[in-house]
VEXDREN-2710 file (C-alpha; in Angstrom, 1 decimal):
% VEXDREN-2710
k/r/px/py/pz
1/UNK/0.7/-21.4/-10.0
2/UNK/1.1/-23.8/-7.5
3/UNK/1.9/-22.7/-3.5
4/UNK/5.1/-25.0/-4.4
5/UNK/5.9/-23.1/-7.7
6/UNK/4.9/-19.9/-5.4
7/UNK/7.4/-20.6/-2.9
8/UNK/10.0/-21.4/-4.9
9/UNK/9.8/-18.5/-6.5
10/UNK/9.8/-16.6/-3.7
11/UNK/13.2/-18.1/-2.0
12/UNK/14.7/-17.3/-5.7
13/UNK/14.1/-13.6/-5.3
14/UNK/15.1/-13.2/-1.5
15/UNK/18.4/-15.0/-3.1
16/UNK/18.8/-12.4/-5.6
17/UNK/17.9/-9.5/-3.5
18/UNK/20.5/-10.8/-1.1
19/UNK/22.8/-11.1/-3.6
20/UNK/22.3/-7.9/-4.9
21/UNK/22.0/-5.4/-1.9
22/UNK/25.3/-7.0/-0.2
23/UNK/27.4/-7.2/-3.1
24/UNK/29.8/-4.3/-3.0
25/UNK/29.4/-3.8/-6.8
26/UNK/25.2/-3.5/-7.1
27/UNK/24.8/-3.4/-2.6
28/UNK/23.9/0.1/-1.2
29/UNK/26.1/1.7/1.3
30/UNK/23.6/1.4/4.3
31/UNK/23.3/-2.6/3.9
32/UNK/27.2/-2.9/3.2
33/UNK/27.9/-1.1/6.3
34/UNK/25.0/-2.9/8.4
35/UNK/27.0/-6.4/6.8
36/UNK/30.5/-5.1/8.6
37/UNK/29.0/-4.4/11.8
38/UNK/26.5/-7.7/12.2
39/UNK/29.6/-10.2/11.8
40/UNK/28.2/-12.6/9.2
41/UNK/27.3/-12.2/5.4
42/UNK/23.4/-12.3/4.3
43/UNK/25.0/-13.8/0.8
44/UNK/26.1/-17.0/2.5
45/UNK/23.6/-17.7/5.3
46/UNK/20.3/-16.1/3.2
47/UNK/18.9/-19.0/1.4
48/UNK/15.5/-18.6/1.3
49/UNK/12.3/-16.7/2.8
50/UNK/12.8/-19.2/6.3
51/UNK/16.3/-17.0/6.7
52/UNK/15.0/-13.6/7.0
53/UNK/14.1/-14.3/10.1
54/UNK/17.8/-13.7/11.3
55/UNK/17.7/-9.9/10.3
56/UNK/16.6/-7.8/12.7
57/UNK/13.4/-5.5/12.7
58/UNK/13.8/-2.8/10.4
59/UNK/13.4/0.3/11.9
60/UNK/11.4/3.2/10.4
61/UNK/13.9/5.9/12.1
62/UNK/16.5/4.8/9.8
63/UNK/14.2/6.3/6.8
64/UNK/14.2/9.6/8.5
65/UNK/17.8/10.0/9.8
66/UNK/19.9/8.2/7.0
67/UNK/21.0/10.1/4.3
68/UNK/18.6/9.1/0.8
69/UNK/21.9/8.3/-0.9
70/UNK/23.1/5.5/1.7
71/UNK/19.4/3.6/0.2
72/UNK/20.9/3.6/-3.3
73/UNK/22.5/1.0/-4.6
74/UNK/26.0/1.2/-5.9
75/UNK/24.3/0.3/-9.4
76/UNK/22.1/3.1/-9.8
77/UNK/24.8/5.3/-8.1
78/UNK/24.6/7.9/-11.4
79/UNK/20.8/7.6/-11.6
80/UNK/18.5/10.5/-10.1
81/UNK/16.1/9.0/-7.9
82/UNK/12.6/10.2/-7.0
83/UNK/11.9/10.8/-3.3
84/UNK/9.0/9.3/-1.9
85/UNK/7.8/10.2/2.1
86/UNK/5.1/8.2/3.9
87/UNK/3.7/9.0/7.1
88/UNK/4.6/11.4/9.0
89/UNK/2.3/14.3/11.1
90/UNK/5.0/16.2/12.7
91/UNK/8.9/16.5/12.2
92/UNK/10.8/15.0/9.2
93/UNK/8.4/12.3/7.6
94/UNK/10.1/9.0/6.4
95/UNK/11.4/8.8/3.3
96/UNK/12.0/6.6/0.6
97/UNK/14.3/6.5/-2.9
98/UNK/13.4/4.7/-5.8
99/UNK/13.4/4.5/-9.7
100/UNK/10.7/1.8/-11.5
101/UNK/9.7/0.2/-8.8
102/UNK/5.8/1.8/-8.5
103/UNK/5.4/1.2/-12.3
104/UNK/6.1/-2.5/-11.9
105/UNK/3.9/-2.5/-8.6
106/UNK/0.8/-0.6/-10.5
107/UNK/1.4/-2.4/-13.9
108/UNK/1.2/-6.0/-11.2
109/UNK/-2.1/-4.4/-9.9
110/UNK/-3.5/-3.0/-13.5
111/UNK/-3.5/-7.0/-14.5
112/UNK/-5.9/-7.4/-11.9
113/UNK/-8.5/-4.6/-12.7
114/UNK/-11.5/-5.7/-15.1
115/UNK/-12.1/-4.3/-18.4
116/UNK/-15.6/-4.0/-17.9
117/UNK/-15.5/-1.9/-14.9
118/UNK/-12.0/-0.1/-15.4
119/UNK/-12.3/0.3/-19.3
120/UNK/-9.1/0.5/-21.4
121/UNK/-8.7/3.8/-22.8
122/UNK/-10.9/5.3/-19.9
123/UNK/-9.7/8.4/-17.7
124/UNK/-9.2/9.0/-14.0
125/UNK/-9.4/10.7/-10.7
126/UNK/-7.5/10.8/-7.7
127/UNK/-8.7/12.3/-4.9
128/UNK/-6.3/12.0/-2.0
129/UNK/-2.8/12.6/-1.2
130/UNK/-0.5/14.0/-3.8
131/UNK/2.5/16.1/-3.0
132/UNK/5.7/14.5/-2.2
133/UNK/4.3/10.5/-2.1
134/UNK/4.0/7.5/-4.2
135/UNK/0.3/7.5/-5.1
136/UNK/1.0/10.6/-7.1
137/UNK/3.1/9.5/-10.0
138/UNK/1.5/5.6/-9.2
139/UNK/-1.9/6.7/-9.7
140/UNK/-0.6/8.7/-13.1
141/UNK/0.8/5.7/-14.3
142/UNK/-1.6/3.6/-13.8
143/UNK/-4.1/5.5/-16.1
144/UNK/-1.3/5.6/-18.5
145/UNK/-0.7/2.2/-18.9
146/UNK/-4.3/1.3/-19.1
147/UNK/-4.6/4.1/-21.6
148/UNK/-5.9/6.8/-20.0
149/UNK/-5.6/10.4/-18.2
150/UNK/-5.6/10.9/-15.2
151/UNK/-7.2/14.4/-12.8
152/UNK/-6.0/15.1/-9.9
153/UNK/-7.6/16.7/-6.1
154/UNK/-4.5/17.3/-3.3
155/UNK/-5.2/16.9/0.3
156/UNK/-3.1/17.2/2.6
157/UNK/-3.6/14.6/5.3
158/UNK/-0.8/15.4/7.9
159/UNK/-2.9/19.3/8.4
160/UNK/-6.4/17.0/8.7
161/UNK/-4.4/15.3/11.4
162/UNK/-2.9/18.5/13.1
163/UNK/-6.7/20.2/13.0
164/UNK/-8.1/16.8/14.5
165/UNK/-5.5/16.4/17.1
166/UNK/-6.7/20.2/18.6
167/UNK/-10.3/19.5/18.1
168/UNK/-10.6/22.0/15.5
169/UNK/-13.6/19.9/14.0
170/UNK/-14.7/22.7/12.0
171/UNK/-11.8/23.3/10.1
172/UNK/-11.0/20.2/9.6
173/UNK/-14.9/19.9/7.9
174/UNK/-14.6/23.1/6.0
175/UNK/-11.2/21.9/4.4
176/UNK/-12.8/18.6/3.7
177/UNK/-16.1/20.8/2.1
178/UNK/-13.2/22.4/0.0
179/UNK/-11.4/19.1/-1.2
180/UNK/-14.7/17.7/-2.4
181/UNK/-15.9/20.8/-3.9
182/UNK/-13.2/20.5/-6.4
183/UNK/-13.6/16.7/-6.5
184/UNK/-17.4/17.0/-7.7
185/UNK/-16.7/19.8/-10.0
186/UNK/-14.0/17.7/-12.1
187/UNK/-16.6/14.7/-12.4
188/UNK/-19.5/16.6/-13.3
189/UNK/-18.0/18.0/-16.2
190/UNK/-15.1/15.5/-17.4
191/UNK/-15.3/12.1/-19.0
192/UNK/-14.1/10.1/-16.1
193/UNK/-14.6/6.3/-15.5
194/UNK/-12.0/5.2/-12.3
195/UNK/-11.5/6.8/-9.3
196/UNK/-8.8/6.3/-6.9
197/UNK/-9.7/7.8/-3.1
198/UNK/-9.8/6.9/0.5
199/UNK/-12.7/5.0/2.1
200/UNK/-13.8/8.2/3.7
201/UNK/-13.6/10.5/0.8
202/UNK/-15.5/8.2/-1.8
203/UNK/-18.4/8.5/1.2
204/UNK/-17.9/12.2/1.2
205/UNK/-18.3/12.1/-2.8
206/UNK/-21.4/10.0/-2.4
207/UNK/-22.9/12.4/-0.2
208/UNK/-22.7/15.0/-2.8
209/UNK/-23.5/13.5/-6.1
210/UNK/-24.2/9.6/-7.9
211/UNK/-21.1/8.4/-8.3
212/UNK/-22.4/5.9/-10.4
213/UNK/-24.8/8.6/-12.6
214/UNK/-21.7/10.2/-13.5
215/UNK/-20.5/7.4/-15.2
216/UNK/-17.4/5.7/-12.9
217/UNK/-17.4/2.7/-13.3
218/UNK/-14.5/1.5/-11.2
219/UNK/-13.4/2.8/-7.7
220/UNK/-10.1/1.9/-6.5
221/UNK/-9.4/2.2/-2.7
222/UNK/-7.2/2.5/-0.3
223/UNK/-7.3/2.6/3.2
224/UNK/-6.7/1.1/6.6
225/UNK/-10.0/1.2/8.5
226/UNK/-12.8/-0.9/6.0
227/UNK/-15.0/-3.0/7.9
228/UNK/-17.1/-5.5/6.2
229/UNK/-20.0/-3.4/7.7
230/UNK/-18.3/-0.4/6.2
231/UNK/-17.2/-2.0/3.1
232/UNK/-20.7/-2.8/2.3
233/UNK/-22.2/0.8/2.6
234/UNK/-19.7/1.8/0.0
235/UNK/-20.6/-1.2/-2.3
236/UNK/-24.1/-1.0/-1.9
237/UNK/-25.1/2.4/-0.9
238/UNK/-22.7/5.1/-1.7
239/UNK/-21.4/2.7/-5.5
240/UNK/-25.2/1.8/-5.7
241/UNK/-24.2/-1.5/-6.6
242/UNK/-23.4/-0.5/-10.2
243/UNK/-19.8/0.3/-9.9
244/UNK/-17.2/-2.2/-8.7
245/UNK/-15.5/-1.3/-5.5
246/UNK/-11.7/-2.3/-5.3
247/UNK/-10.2/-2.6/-1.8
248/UNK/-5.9/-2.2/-2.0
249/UNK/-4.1/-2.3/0.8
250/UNK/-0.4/-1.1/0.3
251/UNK/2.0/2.0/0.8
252/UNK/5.4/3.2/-0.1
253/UNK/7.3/0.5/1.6
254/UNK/5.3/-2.8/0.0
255/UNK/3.6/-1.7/-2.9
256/UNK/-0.1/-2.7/-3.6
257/UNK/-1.9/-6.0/-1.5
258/UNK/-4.5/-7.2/-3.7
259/UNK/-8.5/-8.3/-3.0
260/UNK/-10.5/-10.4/-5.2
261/UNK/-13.8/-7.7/-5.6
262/UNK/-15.7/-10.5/-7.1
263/UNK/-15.4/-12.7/-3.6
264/UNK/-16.6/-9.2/-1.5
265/UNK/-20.3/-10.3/-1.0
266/UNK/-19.9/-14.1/-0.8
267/UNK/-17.6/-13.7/2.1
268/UNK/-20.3/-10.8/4.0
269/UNK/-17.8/-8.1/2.4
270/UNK/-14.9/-8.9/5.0
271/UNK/-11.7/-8.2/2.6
272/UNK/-8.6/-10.3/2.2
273/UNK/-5.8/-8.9/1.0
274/UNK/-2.6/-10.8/-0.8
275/UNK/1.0/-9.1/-0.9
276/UNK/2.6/-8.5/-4.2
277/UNK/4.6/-11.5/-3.8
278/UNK/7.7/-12.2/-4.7
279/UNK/8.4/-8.4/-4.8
280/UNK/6.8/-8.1/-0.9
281/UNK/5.8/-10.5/1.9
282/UNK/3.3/-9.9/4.6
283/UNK/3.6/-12.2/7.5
284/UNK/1.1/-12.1/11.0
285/UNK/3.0/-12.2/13.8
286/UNK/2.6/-12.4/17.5
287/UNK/2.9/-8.8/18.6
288/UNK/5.0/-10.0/21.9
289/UNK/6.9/-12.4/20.1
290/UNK/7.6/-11.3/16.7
291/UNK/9.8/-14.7/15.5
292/UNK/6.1/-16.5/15.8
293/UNK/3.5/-16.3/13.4
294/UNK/0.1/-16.6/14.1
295/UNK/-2.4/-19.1/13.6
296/UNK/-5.1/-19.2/10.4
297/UNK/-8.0/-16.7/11.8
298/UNK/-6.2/-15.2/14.5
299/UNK/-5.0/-11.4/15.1
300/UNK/-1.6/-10.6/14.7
301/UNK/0.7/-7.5/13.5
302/UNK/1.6/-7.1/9.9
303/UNK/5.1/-7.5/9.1
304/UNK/6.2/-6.3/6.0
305/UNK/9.1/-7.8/4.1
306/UNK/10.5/-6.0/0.6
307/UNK/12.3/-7.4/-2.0
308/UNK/13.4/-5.5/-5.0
309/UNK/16.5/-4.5/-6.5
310/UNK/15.7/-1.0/-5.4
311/UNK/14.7/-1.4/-1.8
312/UNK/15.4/-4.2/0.8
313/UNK/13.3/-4.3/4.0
314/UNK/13.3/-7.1/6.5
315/UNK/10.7/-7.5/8.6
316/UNK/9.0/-3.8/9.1
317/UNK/6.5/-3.9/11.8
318/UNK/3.6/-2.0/10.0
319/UNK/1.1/0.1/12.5
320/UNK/-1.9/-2.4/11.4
321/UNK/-3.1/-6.0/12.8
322/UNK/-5.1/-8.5/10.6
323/UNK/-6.0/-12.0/10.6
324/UNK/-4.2/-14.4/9.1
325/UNK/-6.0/-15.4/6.4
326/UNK/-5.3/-18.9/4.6
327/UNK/-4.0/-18.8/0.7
328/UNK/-6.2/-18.5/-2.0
329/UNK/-6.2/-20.2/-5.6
330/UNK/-5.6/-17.3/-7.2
331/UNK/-2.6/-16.2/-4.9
332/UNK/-1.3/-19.4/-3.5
333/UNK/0.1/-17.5/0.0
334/UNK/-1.2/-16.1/3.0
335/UNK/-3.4/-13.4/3.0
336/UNK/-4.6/-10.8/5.8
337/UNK/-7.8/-10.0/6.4
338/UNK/-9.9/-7.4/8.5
339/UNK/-6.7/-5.0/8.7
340/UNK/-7.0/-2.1/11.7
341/UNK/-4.4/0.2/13.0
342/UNK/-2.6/-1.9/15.6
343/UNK/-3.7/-1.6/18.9
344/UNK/-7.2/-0.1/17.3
345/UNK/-9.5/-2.0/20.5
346/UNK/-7.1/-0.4/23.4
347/UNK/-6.2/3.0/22.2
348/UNK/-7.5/5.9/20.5
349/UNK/-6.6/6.0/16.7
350/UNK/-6.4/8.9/14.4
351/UNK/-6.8/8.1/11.0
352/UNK/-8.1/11.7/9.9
353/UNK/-9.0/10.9/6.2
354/UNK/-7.8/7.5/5.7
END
């Protein structure tokens, strides 16, 4: 695909997003109401990705005090939905409704995975948050579709969070002990060949047993804080270079952003990740001036645009910075690179096990 075919492709689906979220027939009662009160209509003055930029920031509060049911559209108005939460250490976490929308996201990503190193028919792991989020039925699915089972280890992160935040150190290393006691157990003695954890907890693994001796043969992860430095240990070191080490950046609100694992050592193991376009857009902005997008190799926040029939998002300031990264062959758009928690230089940032 050319960037041309790309971005044409793109404007289509903001068009039919647009269409279908302010519709009264298909819209959801949150952006119908929003329509009423901002004095103009998204269906006539939306015409491509260049509009968006007339909405407003979405705001994460509205996820935690809007009712789920003003998020679902008027043409899945008799369909149960599942309830997703992200984030979230104290208080009511946000919260988002949705239907297909993961398996499309994780069936996307599964045509990215290699055979050789994520084997058809081969089962899984997931060590890392389960509970009430995405990753739980996503990471289910995904072994599924590929033709596999899938284990499971919970965590809860929001309690390592708590015990960090009052320096309880030593809980929060005994809980950890716990988690991976369970996590080593289940690959010692089942056929597993994929893993899905965070950064931190593949390194915890590592420490215990060969990953690699114990047959995986393809680690998918997902986390915030991967330097390249730190992005090489787990290739090189803790994967010992035999299995292939899958960097994702994504969440409940976009989906999966993509890396090409082959490129890791090439480009000294600093990762570039490309949104899930059309379904999501990930722009680097000024953090001052959000209408301004940065430069190719500069620092900028992550905005987060989402476009599917089940969820419109304009413009979501994530908590992360990355650089602006310049498109690729394979994924003719921008992609970010080096992502941090925003403000990660200037401020203390807890990121417990992520």
């Amino acid at each position: 695909m050319s960037p041309d075919e790309a971005r044409s492709q793109l404007d289509a689906q903001v068009r039919e997003t647009i269409q279908w979220h302010f519709s009264p027939e298909t819209g959801c009662p949150f952006w119908l109401d929003w329509a009423k009160t901002a004095g103009w209509d998204p269906r006539q003055e939306i015409k491509g990705y260049d509009d968006i930029i007339k909405f407003p920031h979405f705001q994460d509060e509205w996820l935690r005090d809007e009712k789920n049911e003003r998020f679902v559209p008027n043409a899945y108005k008799y369909r149960p939905f599942n309830v997703f939460e992200t984030g979230g250490t104290t208080g009511l976490p946000k919260q988002r409704v949705g239907w297909d929308d993961y398996k499309h996201d994780y069936e996307q990503f599964s045509d990215t995975l290699s055979d050789e190193f994520f084997p058809r028919g081969g089962n899984w792991i997931m060590v890392g948050p389960t509970g009430p989020r995405r990753l739980r039925l996503a990471v289910e699915h995904l072994a599924n579709h590929r033709g596999g089972s899938c284990y499971f280890v919970d965590l809860d992160p929001r309690w390592v969070k708590k015990l960090i935040l009052r320096k309880e150190y030593d809980q929060a290393e005994r809980y950890q002990a716990h988690v991976m006691e369970q996590a080593v157990e289940i690959i010692k003695h089942r056929d597993i060949k994929c893993i899905f954890t965070t950064p931190k907890l593949l390194a915890s693994i590592g420490e215990r047993i060969s990953i690699s001796s114990h047959g995986l043969r393809g680690c998918f992860c997902g986390g915030t804080s991967m330097t390249p430095e730190y992005v090489r240990f787990l290739q090189e070191e803790v994967l010992e270079g035999k299995a292939q080490f899958v960097p994702t950046y994504g969440n409940t609100l976009m989906g999966l952003a993509v890396s090409i694992p082959e490129e890791l050592k090439q480009n000294q193991y600093s990762v570039t990740y490309y949104a899930p376009q059309p379904r999501a857009v990930l722009r680097i902005v000024d953090a001052d001036k959000t209408e301004i997008t940065k430069d190719y190799g500069e620092y900028g926040r992550v905005e987060l645009t989402t476009l599917t029939k089940e969820f419109f998002m304009p413009r979501f300031l994530e908590r992360d910075e990355a650089i602006r990264r310049k498109p690729h062959a394979k994924y003719p758009w921008d992609g970010v690179g080096d992502v941090r928690p925003f403000g990660a230089l200037t401020k203390t940032v807890i990121e417990g096990v992520y």
